[in-house]
N, C-alpha and C positions, 0 to 999 in steps of 0.2 A: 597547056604544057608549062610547068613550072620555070622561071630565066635564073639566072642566075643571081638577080636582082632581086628575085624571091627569096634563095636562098641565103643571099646577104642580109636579106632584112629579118629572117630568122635566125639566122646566127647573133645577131647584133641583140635580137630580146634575149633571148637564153643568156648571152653575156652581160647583157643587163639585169636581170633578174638574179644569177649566180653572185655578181657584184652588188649589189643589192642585200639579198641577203649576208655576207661578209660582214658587212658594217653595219648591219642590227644587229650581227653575231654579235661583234665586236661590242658596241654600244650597251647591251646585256650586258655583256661579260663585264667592261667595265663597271657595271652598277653593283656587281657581285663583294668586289672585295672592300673593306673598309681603309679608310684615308689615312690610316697609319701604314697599311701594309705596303700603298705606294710610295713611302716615305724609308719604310725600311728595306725597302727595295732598291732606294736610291733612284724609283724612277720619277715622272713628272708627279705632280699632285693629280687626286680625283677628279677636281673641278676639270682642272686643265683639259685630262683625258677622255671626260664626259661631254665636256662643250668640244672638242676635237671632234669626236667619234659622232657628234649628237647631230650635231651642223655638217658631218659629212651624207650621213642618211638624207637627212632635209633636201641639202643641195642635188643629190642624186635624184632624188624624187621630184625636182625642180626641172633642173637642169640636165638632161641626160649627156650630154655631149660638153667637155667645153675641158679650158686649163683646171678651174676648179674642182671640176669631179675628177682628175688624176691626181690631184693633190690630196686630197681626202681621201682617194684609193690608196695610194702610198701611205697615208697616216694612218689607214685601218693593216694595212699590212707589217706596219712596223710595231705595231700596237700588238698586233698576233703571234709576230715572231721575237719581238725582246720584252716586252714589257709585261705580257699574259704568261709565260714561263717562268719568266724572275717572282708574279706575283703566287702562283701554285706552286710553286718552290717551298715559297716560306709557310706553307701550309703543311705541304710534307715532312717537315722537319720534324712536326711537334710532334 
């Protein structure tokens, strides 16, 4: 009979795999637009965003638990919500 301890520790991969996946989204996505668009976007530079996003996956895959994988959660979510919008933006224009 399955404890609850089970279901905790399945709930915790599915949240790790859903996160997981995020920030290879993200990491992609990032690789996608060219270093001027992040520039006229006014947001960070490519480098920046790529070693941000890059080293969040790594650490994730390292580290499953810890301060640094919330931090690189946070920087893949800011990344999806301001900075991946402002960059398909300027795409839409042309």
């Amino acid at each position: 009979m399955p404890t609850v301890f089970d279901l905790q520790a399945n709930v915790m991969l599915v949240v790790f795999f859903v996160l997981l996946a995020v920030k290879i989204f993200a990491f992609v996505n990032s690789l996608m637009y060219s270093a001027e668009s992040y520039l006229a976007a006014g947001k960070l530079t490519k480098p920046a965003w790529t070693i941000i996003l890059g080293l969040g996956v790594v650490i994730q895959l390292m580290i499953q638990v810890g301060i640094l994988n919330i931090v690189f959660t946070v920087a893949a979510f800011v990344y999806l919500a301001d900075a991946r919008p402002a960059l398909a933006g300027l795409y839409r224009r042309r």
